[in-house]
Backbone as CSV, one residue per row, in Angstrom:
resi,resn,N_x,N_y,N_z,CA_x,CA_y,CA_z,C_x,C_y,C_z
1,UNK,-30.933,-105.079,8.103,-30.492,-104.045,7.155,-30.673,-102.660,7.787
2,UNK,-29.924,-101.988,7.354,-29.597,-100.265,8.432,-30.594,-99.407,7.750
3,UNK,-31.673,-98.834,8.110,-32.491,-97.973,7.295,-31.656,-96.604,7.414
4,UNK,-32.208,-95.852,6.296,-31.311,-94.576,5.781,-32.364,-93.701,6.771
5,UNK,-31.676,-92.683,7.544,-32.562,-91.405,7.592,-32.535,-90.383,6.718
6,UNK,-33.785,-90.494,7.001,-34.260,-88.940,6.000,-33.770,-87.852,6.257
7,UNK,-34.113,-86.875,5.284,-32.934,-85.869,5.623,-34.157,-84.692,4.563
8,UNK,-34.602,-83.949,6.113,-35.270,-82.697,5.671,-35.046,-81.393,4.693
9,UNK,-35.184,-81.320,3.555,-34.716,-80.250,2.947,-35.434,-78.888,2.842
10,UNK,-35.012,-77.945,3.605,-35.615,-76.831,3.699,-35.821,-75.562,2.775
11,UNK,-36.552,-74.894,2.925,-36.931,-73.952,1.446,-36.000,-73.271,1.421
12,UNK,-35.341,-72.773,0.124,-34.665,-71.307,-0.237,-35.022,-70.262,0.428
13,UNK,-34.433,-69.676,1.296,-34.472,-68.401,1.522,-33.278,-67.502,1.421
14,UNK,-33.846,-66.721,0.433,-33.178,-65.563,-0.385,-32.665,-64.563,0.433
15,UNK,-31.141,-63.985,0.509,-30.706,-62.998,1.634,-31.179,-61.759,1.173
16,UNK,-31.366,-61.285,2.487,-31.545,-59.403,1.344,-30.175,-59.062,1.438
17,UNK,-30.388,-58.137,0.383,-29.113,-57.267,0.095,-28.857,-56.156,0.844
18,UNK,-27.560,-56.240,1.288,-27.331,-55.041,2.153,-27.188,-53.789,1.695
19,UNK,-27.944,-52.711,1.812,-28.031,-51.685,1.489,-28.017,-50.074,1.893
20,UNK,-27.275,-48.944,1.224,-26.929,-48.074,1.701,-27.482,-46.558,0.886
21,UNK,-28.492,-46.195,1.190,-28.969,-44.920,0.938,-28.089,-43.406,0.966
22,UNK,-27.718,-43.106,-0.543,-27.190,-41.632,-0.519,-28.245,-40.844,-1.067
23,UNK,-28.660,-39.440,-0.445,-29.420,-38.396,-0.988,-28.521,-37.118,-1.058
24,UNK,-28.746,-36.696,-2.427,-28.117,-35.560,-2.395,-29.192,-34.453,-2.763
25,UNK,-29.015,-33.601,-1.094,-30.223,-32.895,-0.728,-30.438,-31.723,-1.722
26,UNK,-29.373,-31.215,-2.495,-29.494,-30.231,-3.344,-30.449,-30.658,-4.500
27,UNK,-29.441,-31.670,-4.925,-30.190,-31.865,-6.535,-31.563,-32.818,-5.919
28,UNK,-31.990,-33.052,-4.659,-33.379,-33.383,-4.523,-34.397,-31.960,-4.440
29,UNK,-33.520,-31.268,-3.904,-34.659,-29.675,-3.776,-34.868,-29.340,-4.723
30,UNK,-34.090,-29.154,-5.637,-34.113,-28.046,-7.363,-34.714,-29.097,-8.188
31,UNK,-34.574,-30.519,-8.033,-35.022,-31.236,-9.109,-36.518,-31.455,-8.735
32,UNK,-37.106,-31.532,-7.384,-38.458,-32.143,-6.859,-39.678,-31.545,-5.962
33,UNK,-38.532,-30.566,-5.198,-39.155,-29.940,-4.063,-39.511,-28.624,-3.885
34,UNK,-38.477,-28.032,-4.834,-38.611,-26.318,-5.099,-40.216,-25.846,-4.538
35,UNK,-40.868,-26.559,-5.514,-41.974,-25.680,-6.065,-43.133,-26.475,-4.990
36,UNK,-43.168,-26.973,-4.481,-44.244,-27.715,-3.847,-44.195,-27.362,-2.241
37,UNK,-45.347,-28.392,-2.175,-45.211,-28.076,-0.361,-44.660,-29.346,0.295
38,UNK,-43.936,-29.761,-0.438,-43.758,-30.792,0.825,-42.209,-31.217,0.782
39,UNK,-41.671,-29.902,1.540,-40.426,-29.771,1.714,-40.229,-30.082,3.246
40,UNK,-40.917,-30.510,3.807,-40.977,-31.148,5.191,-41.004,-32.699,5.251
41,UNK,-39.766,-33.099,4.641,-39.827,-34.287,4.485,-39.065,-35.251,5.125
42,UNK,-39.684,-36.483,5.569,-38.931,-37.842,6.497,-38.071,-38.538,5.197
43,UNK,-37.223,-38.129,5.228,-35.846,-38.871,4.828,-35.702,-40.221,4.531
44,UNK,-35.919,-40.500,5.994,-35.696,-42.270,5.769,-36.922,-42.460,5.335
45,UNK,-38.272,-41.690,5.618,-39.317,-42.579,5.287,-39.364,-42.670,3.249
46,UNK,-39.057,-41.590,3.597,-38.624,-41.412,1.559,-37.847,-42.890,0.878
47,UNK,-36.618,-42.664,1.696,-36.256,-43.820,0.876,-36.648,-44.993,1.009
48,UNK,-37.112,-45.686,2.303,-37.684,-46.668,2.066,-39.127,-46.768,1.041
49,UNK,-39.694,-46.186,0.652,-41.174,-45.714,-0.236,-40.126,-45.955,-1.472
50,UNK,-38.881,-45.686,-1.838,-38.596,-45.214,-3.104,-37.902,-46.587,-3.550
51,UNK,-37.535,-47.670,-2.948,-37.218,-48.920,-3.407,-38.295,-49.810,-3.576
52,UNK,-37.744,-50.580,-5.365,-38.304,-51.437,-5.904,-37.933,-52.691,-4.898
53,UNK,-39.366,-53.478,-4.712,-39.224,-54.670,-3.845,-38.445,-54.449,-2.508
54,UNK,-39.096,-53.870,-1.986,-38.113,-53.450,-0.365,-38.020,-54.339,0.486
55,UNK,-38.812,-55.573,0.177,-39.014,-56.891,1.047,-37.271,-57.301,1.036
56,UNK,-36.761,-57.225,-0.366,-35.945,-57.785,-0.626,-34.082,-56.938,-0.141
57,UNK,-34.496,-55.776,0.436,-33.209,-54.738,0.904,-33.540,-55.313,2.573
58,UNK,-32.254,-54.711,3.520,-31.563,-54.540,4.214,-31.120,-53.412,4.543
59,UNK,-32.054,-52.323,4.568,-31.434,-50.775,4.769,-30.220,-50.450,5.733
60,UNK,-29.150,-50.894,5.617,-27.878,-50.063,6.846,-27.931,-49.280,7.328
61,UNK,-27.678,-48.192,6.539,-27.974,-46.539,6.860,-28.670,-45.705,5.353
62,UNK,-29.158,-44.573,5.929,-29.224,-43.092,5.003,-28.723,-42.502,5.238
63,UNK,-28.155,-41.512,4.172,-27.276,-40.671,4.309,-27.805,-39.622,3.542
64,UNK,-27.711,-37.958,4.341,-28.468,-37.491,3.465,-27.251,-35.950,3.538
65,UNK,-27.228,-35.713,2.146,-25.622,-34.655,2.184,-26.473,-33.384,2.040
66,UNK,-26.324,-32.735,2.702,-26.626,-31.058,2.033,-25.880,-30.045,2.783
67,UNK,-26.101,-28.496,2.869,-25.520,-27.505,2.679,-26.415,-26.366,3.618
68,UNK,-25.944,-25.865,4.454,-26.233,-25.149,5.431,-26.713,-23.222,3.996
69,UNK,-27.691,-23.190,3.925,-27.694,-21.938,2.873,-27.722,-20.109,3.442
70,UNK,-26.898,-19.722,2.673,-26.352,-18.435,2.965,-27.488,-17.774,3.282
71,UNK,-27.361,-16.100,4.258,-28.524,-15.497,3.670,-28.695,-14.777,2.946
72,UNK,-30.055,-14.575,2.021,-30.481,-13.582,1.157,-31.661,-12.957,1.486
73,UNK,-31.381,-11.670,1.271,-32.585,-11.033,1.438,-33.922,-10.906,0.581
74,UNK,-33.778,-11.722,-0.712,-34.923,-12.058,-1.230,-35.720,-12.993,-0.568
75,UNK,-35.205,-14.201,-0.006,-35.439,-14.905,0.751,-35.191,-14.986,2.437
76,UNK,-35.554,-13.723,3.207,-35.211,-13.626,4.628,-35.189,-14.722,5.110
77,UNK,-36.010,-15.324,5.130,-36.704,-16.685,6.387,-35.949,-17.722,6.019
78,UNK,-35.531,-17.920,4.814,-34.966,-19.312,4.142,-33.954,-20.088,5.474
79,UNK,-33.197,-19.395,5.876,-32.248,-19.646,6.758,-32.661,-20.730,7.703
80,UNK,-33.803,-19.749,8.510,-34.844,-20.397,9.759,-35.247,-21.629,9.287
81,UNK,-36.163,-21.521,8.350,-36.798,-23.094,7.729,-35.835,-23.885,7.798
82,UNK,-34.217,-23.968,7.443,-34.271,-25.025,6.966,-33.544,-25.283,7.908
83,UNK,-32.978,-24.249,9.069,-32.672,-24.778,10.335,-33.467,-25.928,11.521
84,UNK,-34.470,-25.245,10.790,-35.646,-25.945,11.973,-35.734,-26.868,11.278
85,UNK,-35.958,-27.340,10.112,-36.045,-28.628,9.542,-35.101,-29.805,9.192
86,UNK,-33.596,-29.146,9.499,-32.931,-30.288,9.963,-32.778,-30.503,11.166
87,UNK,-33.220,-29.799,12.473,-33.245,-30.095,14.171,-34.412,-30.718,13.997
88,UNK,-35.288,-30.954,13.540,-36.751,-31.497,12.889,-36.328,-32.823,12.560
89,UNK,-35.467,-33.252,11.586,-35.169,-34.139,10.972,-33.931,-35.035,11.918
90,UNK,-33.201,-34.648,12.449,-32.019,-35.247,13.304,-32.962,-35.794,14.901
91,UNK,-33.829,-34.848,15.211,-34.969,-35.549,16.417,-35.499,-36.571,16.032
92,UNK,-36.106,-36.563,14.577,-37.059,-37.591,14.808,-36.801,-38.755,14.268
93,UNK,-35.484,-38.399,13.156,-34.861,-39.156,12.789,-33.416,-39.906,12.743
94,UNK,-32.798,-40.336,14.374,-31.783,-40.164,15.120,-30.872,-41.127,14.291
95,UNK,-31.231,-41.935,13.211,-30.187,-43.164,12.946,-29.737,-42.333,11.364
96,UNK,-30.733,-41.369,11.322,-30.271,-40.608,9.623,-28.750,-39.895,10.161
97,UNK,-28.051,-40.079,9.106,-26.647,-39.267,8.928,-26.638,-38.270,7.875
98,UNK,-26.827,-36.817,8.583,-26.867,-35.763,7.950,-25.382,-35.488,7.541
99,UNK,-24.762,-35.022,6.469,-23.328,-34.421,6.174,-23.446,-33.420,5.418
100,UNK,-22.492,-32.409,5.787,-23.013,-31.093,5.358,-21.443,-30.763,4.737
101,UNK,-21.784,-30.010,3.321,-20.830,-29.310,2.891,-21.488,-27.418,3.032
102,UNK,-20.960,-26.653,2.441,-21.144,-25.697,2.553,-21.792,-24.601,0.789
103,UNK,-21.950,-23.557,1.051,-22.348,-22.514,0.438,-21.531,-21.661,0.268
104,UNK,-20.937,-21.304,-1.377,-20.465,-20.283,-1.867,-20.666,-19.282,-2.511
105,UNK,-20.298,-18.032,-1.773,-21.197,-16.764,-2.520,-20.185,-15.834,-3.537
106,UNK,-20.612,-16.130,-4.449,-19.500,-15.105,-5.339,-20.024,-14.039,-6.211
107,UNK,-19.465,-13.082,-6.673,-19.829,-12.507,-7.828,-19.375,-12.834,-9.178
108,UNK,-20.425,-12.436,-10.152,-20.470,-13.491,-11.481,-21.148,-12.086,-12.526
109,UNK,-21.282,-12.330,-14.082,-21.215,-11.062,-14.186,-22.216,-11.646,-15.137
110,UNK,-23.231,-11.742,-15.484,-24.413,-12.202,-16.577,-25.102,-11.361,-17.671
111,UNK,-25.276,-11.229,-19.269,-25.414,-10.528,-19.936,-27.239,-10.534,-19.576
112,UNK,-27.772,-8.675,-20.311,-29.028,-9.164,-20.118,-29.932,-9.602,-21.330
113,UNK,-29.239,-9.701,-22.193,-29.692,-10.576,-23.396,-28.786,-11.430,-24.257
114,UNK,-29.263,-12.215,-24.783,-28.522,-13.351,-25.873,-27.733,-12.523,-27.058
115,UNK,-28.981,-11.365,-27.217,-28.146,-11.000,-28.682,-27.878,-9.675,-28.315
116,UNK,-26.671,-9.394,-29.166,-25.768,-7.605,-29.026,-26.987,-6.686,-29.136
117,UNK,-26.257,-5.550,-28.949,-27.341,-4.558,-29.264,-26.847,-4.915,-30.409
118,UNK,-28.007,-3.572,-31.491,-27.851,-3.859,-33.323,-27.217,-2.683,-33.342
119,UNK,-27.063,-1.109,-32.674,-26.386,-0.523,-33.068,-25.187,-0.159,-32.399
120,UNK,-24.648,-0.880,-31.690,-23.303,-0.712,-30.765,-22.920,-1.828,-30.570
121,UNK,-23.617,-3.096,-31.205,-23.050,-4.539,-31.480,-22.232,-5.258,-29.633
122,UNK,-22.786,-4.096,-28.916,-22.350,-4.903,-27.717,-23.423,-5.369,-26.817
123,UNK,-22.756,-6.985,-25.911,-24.051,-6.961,-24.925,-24.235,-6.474,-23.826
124,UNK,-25.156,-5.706,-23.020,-25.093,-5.389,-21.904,-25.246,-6.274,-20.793
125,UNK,-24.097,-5.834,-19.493,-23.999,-7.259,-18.799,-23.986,-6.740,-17.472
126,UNK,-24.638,-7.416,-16.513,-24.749,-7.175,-15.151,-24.112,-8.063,-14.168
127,UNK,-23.427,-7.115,-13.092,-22.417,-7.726,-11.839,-23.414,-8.517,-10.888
128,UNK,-23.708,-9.820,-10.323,-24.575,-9.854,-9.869,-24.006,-10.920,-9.242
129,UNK,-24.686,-11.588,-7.472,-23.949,-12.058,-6.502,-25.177,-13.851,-6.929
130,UNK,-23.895,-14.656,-6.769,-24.279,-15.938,-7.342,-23.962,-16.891,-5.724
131,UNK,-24.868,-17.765,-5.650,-24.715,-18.925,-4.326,-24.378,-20.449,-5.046
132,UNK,-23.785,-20.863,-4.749,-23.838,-22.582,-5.398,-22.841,-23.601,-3.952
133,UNK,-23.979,-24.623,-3.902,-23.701,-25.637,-3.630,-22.160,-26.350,-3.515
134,UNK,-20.946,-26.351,-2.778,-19.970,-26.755,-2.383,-20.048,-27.944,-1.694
135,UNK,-18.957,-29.192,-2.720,-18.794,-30.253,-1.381,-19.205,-31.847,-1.924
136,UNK,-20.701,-30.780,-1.930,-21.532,-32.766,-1.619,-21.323,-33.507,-2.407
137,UNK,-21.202,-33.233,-3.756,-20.690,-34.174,-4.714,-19.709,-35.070,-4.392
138,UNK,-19.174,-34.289,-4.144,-17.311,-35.144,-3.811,-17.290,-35.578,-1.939
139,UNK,-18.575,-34.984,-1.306,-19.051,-35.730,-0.015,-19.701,-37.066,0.019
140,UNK,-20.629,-37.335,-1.292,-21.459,-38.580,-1.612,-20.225,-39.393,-2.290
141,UNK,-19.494,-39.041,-3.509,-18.432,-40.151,-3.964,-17.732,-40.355,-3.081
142,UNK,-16.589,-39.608,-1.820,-15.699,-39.978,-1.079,-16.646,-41.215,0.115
143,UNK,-17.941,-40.920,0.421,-18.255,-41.563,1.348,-18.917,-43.188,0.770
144,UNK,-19.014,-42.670,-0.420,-19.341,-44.085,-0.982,-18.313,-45.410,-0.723
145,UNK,-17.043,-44.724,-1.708,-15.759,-45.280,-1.431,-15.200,-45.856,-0.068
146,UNK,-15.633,-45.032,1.143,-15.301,-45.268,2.672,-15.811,-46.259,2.625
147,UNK,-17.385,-46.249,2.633,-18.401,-47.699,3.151,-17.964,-48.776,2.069
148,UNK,-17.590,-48.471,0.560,-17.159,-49.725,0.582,-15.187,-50.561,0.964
149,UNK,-14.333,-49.716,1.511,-13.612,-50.138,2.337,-13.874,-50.774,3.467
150,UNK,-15.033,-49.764,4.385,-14.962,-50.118,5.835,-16.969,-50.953,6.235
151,UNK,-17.810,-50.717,4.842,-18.483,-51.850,5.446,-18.784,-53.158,4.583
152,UNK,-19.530,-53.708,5.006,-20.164,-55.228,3.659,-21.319,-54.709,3.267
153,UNK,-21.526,-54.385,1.861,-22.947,-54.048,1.351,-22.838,-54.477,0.019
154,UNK,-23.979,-54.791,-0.650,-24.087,-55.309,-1.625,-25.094,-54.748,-2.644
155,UNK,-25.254,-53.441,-2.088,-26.548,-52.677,-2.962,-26.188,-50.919,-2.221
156,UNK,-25.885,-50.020,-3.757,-26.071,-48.588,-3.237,-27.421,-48.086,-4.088
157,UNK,-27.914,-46.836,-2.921,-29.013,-45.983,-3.746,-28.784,-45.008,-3.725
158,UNK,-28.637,-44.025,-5.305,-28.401,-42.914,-4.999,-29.460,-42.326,-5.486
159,UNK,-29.770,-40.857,-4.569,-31.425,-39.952,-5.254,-30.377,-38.797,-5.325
160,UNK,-30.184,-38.996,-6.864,-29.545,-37.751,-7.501,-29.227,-37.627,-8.998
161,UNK,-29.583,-36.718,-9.622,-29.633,-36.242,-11.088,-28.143,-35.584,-11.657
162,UNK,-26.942,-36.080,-10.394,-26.099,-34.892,-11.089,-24.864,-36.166,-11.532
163,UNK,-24.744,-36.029,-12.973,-24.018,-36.547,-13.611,-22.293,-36.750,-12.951
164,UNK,-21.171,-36.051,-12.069,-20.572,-35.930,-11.454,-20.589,-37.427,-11.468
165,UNK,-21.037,-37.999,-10.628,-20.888,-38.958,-9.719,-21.155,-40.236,-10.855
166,UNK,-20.920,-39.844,-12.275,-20.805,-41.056,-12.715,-19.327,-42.042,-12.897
167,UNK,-18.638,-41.896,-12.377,-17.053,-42.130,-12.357,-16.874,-43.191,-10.513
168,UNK,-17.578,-42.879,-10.144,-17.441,-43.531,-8.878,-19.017,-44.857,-8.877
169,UNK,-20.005,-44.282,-9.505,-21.006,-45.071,-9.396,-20.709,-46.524,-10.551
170,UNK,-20.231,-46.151,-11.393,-19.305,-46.914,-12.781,-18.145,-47.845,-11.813
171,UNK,-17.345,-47.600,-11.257,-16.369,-48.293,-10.494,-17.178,-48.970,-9.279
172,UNK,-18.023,-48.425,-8.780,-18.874,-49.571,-7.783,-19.474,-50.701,-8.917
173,UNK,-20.051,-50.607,-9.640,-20.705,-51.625,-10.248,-20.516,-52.344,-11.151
174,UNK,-19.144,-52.421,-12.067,-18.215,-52.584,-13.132,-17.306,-53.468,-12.103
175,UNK,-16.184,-52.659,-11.351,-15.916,-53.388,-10.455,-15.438,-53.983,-9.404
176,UNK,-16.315,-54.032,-8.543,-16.909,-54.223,-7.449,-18.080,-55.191,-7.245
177,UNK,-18.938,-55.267,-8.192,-19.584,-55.942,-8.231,-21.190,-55.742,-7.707
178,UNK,-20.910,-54.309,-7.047,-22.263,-54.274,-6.255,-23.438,-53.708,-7.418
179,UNK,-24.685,-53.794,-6.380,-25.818,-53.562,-7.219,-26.196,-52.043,-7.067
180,UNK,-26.115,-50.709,-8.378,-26.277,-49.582,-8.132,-27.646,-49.163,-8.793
181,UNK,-28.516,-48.496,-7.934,-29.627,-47.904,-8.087,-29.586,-46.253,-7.913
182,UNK,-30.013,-45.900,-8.868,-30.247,-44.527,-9.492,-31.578,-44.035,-9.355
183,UNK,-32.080,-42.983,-8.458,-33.741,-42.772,-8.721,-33.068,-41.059,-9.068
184,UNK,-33.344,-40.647,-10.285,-32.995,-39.451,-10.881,-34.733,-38.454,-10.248
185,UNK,-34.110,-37.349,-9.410,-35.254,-35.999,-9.066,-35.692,-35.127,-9.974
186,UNK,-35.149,-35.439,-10.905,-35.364,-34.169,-11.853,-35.832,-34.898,-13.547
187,UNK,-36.880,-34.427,-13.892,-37.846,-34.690,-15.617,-36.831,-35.050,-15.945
188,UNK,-35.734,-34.229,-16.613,-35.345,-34.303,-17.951,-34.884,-35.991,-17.214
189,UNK,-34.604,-36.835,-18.609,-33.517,-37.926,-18.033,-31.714,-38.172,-18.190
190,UNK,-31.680,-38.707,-18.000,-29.617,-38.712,-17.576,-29.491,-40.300,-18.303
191,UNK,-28.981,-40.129,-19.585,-28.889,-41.887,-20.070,-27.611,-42.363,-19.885
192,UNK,-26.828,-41.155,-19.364,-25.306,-41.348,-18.180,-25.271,-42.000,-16.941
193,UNK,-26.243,-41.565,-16.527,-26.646,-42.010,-15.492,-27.114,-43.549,-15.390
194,UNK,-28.394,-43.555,-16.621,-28.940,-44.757,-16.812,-27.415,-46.347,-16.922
195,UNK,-26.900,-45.637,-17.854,-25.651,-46.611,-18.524,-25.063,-46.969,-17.280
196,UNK,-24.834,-46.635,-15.904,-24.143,-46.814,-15.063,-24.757,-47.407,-13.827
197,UNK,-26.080,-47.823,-13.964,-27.139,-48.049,-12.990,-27.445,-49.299,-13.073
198,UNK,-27.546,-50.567,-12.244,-28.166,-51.391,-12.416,-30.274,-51.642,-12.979
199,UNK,-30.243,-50.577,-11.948,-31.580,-49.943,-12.174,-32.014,-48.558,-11.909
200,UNK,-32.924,-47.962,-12.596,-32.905,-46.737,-12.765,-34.085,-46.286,-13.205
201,UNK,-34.719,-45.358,-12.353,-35.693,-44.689,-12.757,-35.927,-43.329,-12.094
202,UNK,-37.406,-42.466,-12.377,-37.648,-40.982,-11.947,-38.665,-41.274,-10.827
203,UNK,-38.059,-40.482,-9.610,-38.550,-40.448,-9.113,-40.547,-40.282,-9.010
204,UNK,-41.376,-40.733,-8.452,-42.845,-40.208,-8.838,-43.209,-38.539,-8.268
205,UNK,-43.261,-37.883,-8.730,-43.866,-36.471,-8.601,-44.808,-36.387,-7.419
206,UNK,-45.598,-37.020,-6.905,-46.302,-37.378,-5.516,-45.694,-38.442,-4.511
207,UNK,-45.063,-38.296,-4.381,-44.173,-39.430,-3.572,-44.133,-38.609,-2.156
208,UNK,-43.515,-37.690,-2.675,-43.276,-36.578,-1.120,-43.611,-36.245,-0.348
209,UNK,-45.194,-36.040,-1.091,-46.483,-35.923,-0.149,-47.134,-36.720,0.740
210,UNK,-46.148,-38.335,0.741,-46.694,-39.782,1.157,-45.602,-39.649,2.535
211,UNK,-44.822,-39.023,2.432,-43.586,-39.140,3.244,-43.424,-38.117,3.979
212,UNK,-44.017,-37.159,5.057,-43.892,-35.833,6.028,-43.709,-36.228,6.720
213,UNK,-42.926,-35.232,7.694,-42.918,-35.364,9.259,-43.724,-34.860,9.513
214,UNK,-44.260,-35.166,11.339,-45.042,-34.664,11.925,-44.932,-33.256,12.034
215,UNK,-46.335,-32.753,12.171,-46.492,-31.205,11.966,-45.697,-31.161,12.889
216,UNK,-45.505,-31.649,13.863,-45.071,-31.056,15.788,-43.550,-32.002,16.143
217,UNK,-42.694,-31.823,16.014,-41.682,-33.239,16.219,-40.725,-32.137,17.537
218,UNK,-40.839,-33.173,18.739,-40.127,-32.662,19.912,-38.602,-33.059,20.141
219,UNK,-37.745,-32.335,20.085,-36.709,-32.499,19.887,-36.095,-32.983,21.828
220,UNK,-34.688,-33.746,21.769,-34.229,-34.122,22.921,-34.406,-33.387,24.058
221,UNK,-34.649,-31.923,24.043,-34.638,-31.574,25.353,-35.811,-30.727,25.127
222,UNK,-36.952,-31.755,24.738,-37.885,-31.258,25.097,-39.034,-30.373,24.407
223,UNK,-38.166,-29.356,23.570,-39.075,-28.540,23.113,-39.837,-28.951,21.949
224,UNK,-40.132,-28.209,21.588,-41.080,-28.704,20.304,-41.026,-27.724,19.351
225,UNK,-40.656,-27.955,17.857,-40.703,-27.113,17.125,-41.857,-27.845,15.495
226,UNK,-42.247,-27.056,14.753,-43.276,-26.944,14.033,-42.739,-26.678,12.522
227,UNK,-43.717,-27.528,11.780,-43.631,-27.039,10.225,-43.992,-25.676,10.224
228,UNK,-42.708,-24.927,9.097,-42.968,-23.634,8.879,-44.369,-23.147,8.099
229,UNK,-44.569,-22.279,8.033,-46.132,-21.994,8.014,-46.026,-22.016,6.227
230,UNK,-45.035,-21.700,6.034,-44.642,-21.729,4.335,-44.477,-22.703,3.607
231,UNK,-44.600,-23.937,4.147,-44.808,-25.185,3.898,-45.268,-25.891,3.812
232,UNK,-46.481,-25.272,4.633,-47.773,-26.039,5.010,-48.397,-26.439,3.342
């Protein structure tokens, strides 16, 4: 009689999900970073810290969008910092994909109170020069859309509070099928946001401080440049 061979059955192992990190560097500054010191921050090391169960991702790439900022003379130095901190950030962090939209400076005309005067019933209003953020919005949705034409992923993360991008994050995950994660930078919450998220939560308020670059990071040819002293 022919004996049967056995036939080894091996454990489940679960694929990770392929995954693609968007930061949108604006609404991470105003929503998280403004006010603190730890605007000297590793990017990638951020997002990997900021996923639930990371055993279980496949990081592809990060992508991190921001905006080269105008100068002001309230803020002289602003320029420098944040020059040095993306030649800071592109050294030490060579596989991050920085994309940059730009800065628009306009004039805008703002009252200086809510209510009229009481005896000339008018408000008084001042000409005054306004900066805002150009681009990235419509830099993070268009590039979303690319990677899912041109790669295979099965999980996006976005670190951003700005409602915009609920029209493209809704069509990735509705359908498409992929898995969308939302870590909102900013208190208040977004239940726009939430509704469109597989998962979703606020970022932790000390997180940032877990995630710096080196005080000293030497860039390709050599030199070495330093956290600004204003940051420290």
């Amino acid at each position: 009689m022919q004996s049967r061979a056995r036939v080894r059955l091996l454990p489940y192992k679960k694929m990770k999900k392929r995954t693609i990190v968007y930061i949108d560097g604006f609404n991470l500054y105003y929503g998280l970073l403004r006010f603190s010191c730890d605007k000297w921050l590793d990017i990638v090391a951020f997002a990997n810290t900021l996923l639930p169960r990371p055993e279980e991702h496949n990081i592809m790439s990060v992508k991190y969008f921001t905006a080269r900022v105008n100068y002001d003379p309230a803020e002289p130095t602003a320029q420098m910092r944040q020059s040095v901190y993306l030649s800071a950030l592109a050294a030490y962090r060579p596989e991050l994909s920085i994309i940059e939209g730009y800065y628009k400076r306009f004039r805008a005309r703002y009252p200086f109170a809510k209510e009229p005067c009481k005896s000339c019933n008018k408000v008084s209003v001042a000409t005054i020069w306004k900066t805002e953020e150009k681009r990235s919005d419509v830099n993070i949705a268009s590039q979303m859309f690319i990677d899912h034409i041109e790669t295979k992923f099965d999980c996006i993360v976005l670190v951003s509070g700005d409602t915009d991008l609920i029209t493209p994050l809704h069509y990735l995950k509705k359908c498409t099928g992929k898995s969308v994660i939302v870590f909102n930078p900013h208190e208040r919450p977004s239940e726009e946001l939430r509704a469109v998220s597989t998962y979703y939560k606020h970022i932790p308020r000390d997180l940032p401080a877990k995630c710096q670059l080196p005080e000293i990071v030497t860039l390709p040819n050599g030199r070495t440049i330093h956290r600004p002293a204003a940051w420290a």
